[in-house]
Each structure stands twice: as C-alpha cells, then as structure tokens.
TITOR-901112 format. One line per 10 residues: for each residue x negated, y, z of C-alpha. Coordinates in steps of 0.25 Angstrom, whole numbers, plus 2048, in hexadecimal, padded with zeros to 3 digits. Last residue first. Layout:
<pts>
X,Y,Z | ...
</pts>
This chain:
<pts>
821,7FA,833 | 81F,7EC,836 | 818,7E1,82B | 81E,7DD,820 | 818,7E8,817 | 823,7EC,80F | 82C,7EA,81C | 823,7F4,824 | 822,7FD,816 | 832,7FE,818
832,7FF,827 | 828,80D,828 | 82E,813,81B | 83B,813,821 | 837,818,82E | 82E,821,826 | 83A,825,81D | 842,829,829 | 837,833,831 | 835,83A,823
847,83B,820 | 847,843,82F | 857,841,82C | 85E,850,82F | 86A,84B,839 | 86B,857,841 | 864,851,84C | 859,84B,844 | 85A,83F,83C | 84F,834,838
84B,830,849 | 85D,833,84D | 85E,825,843 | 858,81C,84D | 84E,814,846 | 84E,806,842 | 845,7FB,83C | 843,7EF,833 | 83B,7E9,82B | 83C,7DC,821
830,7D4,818 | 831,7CB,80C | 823,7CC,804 | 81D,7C5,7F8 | 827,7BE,7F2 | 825,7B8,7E5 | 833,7B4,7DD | 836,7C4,7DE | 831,7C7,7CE | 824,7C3,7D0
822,7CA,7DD | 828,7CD,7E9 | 82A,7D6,7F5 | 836,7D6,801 | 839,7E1,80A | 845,7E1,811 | 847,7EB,81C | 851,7ED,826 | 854,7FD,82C | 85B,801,837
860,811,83B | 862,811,849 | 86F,818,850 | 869,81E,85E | 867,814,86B | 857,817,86E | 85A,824,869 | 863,828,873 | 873,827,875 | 878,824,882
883,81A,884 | 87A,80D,880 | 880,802,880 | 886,804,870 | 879,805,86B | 878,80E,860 | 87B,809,852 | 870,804,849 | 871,808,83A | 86F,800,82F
865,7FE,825 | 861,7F4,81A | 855,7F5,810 | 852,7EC,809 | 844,7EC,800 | 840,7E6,7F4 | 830,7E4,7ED | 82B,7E0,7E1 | 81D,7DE,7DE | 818,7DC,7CF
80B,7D8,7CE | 7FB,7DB,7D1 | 801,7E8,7D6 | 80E,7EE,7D0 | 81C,7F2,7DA | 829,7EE,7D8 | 835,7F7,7E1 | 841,7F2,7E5 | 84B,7F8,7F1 | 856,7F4,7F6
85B,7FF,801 | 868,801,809 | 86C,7F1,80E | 875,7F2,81A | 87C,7E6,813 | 87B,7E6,805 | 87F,7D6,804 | 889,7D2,80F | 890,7E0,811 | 88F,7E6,804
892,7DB,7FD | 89D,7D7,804 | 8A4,7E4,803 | 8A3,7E5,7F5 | 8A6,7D6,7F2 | 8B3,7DA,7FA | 8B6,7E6,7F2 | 8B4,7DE,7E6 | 8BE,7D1,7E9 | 8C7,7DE,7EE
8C7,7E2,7E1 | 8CA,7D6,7D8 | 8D5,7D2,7E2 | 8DC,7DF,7DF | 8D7,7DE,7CF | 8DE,7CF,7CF | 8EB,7D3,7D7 | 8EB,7E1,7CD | 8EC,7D7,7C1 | 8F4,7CC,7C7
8FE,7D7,7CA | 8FE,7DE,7BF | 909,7D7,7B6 | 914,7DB,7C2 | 90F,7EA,7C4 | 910,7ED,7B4 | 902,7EF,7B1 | 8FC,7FF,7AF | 8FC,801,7BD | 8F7,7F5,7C5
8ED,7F4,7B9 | 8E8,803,7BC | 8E5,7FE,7CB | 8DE,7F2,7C8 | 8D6,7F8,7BD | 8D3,802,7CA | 8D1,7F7,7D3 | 8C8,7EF,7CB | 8BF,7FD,7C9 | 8BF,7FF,7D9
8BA,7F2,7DA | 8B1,7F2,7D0 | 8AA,7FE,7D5 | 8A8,7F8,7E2 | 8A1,7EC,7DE | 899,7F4,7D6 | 896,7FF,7E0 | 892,7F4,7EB | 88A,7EB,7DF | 883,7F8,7DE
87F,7FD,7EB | 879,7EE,7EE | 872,7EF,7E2 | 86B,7FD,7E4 | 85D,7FA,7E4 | 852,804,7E8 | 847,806,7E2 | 83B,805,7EC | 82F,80D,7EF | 828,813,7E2
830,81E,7E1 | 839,820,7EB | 845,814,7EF | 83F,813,7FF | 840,823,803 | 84E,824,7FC | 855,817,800 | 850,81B,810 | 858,828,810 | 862,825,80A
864,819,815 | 860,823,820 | 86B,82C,81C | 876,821,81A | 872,81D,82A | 871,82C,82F | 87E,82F,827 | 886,821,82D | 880,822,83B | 889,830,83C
886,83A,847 | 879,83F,840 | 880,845,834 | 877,845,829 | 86C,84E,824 | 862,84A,81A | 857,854,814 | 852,852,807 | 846,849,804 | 83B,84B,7F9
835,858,7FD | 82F,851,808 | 82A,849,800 | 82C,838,801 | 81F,831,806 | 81B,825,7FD | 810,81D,807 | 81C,81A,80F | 827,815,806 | 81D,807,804
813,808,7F8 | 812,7F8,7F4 | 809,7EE,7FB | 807,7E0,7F7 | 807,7D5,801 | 812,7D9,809 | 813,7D1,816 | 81C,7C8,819 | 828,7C4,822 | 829,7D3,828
827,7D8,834 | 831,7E0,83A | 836,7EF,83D | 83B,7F6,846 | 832,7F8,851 | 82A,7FF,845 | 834,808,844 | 82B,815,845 | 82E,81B,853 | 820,822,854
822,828,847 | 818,826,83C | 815,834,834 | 820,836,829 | 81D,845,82A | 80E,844,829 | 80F,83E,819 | 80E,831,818 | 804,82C,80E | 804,81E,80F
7F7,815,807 | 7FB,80F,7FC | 800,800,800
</pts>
C-alpha cells in the first residue's frame, strides 16, 4: 500500500474503534490504496446539517456519507443491484395495477373479473416479493462495492457494508455518552483473482461509535472525524487484521 497521506485534520483519535473491530479470516496478500491514503478536499465536501433529535436523519446522513467517501475515484464503484431489483419489483407493480385498473373500466364488469382477479393477485405476488427481498436479501446492507486492480494479475475486490443503529439502553434513565444512539457498521471484504474462482482473502470488521462523536450540537456532522472511522474499519477488513 502507498504510503497514507492524512492531512492533520484527520489525525487519529483516541477513541478510534479499534475496540470495535475484529480480525479477519485471512490476511490480504496484495495491497491495494485503502480510503485512507486518498484524502478527500476540503473544498470537496458541503456541509450537512440534520436534526439531532431524529435517529433516522443521523442514521440516513451517515450512510450518505459513507457511500460518498468509499465509491471515489479509485476506491470502490458501488453496485446498486439490491436498489434495482426494489425499483423494478416496484414498478411492476404499480404498472399491473394501473392495466388493471384501466381494464376494470373499459371491460364490462362481469367479462373482467377474471382479468382484474389475475392482475390483483399479479400484484400482490410483486408487493410481497418486494418486501421479502428487502427483508431476507438486502438487509441492513447500504454499500456493495467492486473495484479491480492490476499488478502481476488481475485482483478483484468487494466490500459490504451493512449499518444500523444501536438504540440507547433501556435500564438506563440518565442519558450520557456511555448510553447514547451508536451508529454500527459490519464489514465484508472479500478479494479474488482469476475471475473470482481463486480466493485470496475473505475477511470482516466491525465497529461502532455513538452518533453525538460525528454531530455537534446543532446537528453539523464533523464529515473529517467520520470518514477516518470509516477509513480506520474498512483498511482494518482489507488488511485482516484490527483496525
């Protein structure tokens, strides 16, 4: 791997999630530039602000977040298969149900009744495949990425990325930092060659950090501090080893 050049403002902090993360099965045998040793301008970012009351902003804003700083040039492209077997799952269902619909009016009511039964079923059969599949296959998953990299062959690699929030302890009555919303990430990093029949490396990470360390308190996310906690777990899964 190049050498990192970080700039000051994404120094180490003391509360890296190094507690967070596990080592993986196997080791990396060849290094490829991890999101750390490409630092991201300052110019680059705009600023996010989201409302510090609501999981669900800090959650979707973190996500953003992350998909941005892992899919740069010459990182990762990320793979949007799970989002499109949703939106055309979804989009034939709504187009059955409007031919359905328009059938129901232009038929006499008796003769459509096989027809809209048919399209009726035909939808709900899509809805539920819909539902199923984001339940049971896409998961808490946010990020697939791919990326194929050239030394003495080709190298492929894939990361997963699946996040979800940590609610705060219900035994506790007093809110502090030690009980605070935490946003989780798990990592999947696999890497392969010869067209994925040879494996070279399947290793995981994982960690979490309490949303209040990325957002102050007017709900501006410190974007540097997060993309080094992101930066810190993915090159820790790249490199099977903790980050």
């Amino acid at each position: 791997m190049p050498p990192r050049k970080t700039p000051n403002q994404l120094s180490p902090e003391p509360s890296a999630p190094a507690s967070g993360s596990r080592r993986g099965s196997s080791a990396s045998p060849e290094k490829a530039p991890g999101p750390l040793s490409i630092p991201v301008a300052p110019e680059e970012r705009d600023t996010i602000k989201v409302n510090n009351a609501s999981v669900t902003d800090l959650k979707n804003a973190c996500d953003d977040a992350l998909k941005r700083y892992l899919s740069r040039s010459n990182l990762f492209k990320q793979i949007h298969l799970h989002t499109d077997v949703r939106l055309t799952l979804g989009w034939a269902g709504v187009l059955v149900a409007t031919a359905t619909g328009l059938y129901g009016l232009k038929v006499d009511f008796e003769q459509s009744k096989p027809g809209v039964w048919a399209g009726f079923i035909l939808y709900v059969v899509l809805t539920t495949l819909q539902t199923l599949y984001a339940y049971f296959v896409e998961g808490d998953i946010i990020f697939v990425g791919r990326r194929k990299t050239f030394s003495k062959r080709i190298v492929t690699e894939r990361i997963t990325i699946s996040s979800r929030t940590i609610p705060v302890s219900s035994a506790s009555s007093q809110p502090s930092p030690a009980n605070a919303p935490s946003y989780s990430l798990n990592i999947t990093y696999l890497q392969s060659t010869s067209g994925g029949k040879s494996l070279l490396a399947k290793n995981r990470g994982q960690g979490s950090k309490e949303y209040s360390a990325f957002f102050d308190e007017k709900g501006v996310m410190a974007q540097e501090s997060f993309e080094r906690w992101v930066g810190v777990l993915v090159e820790g899964a790249m490199e099977g080893k903790a980050a």
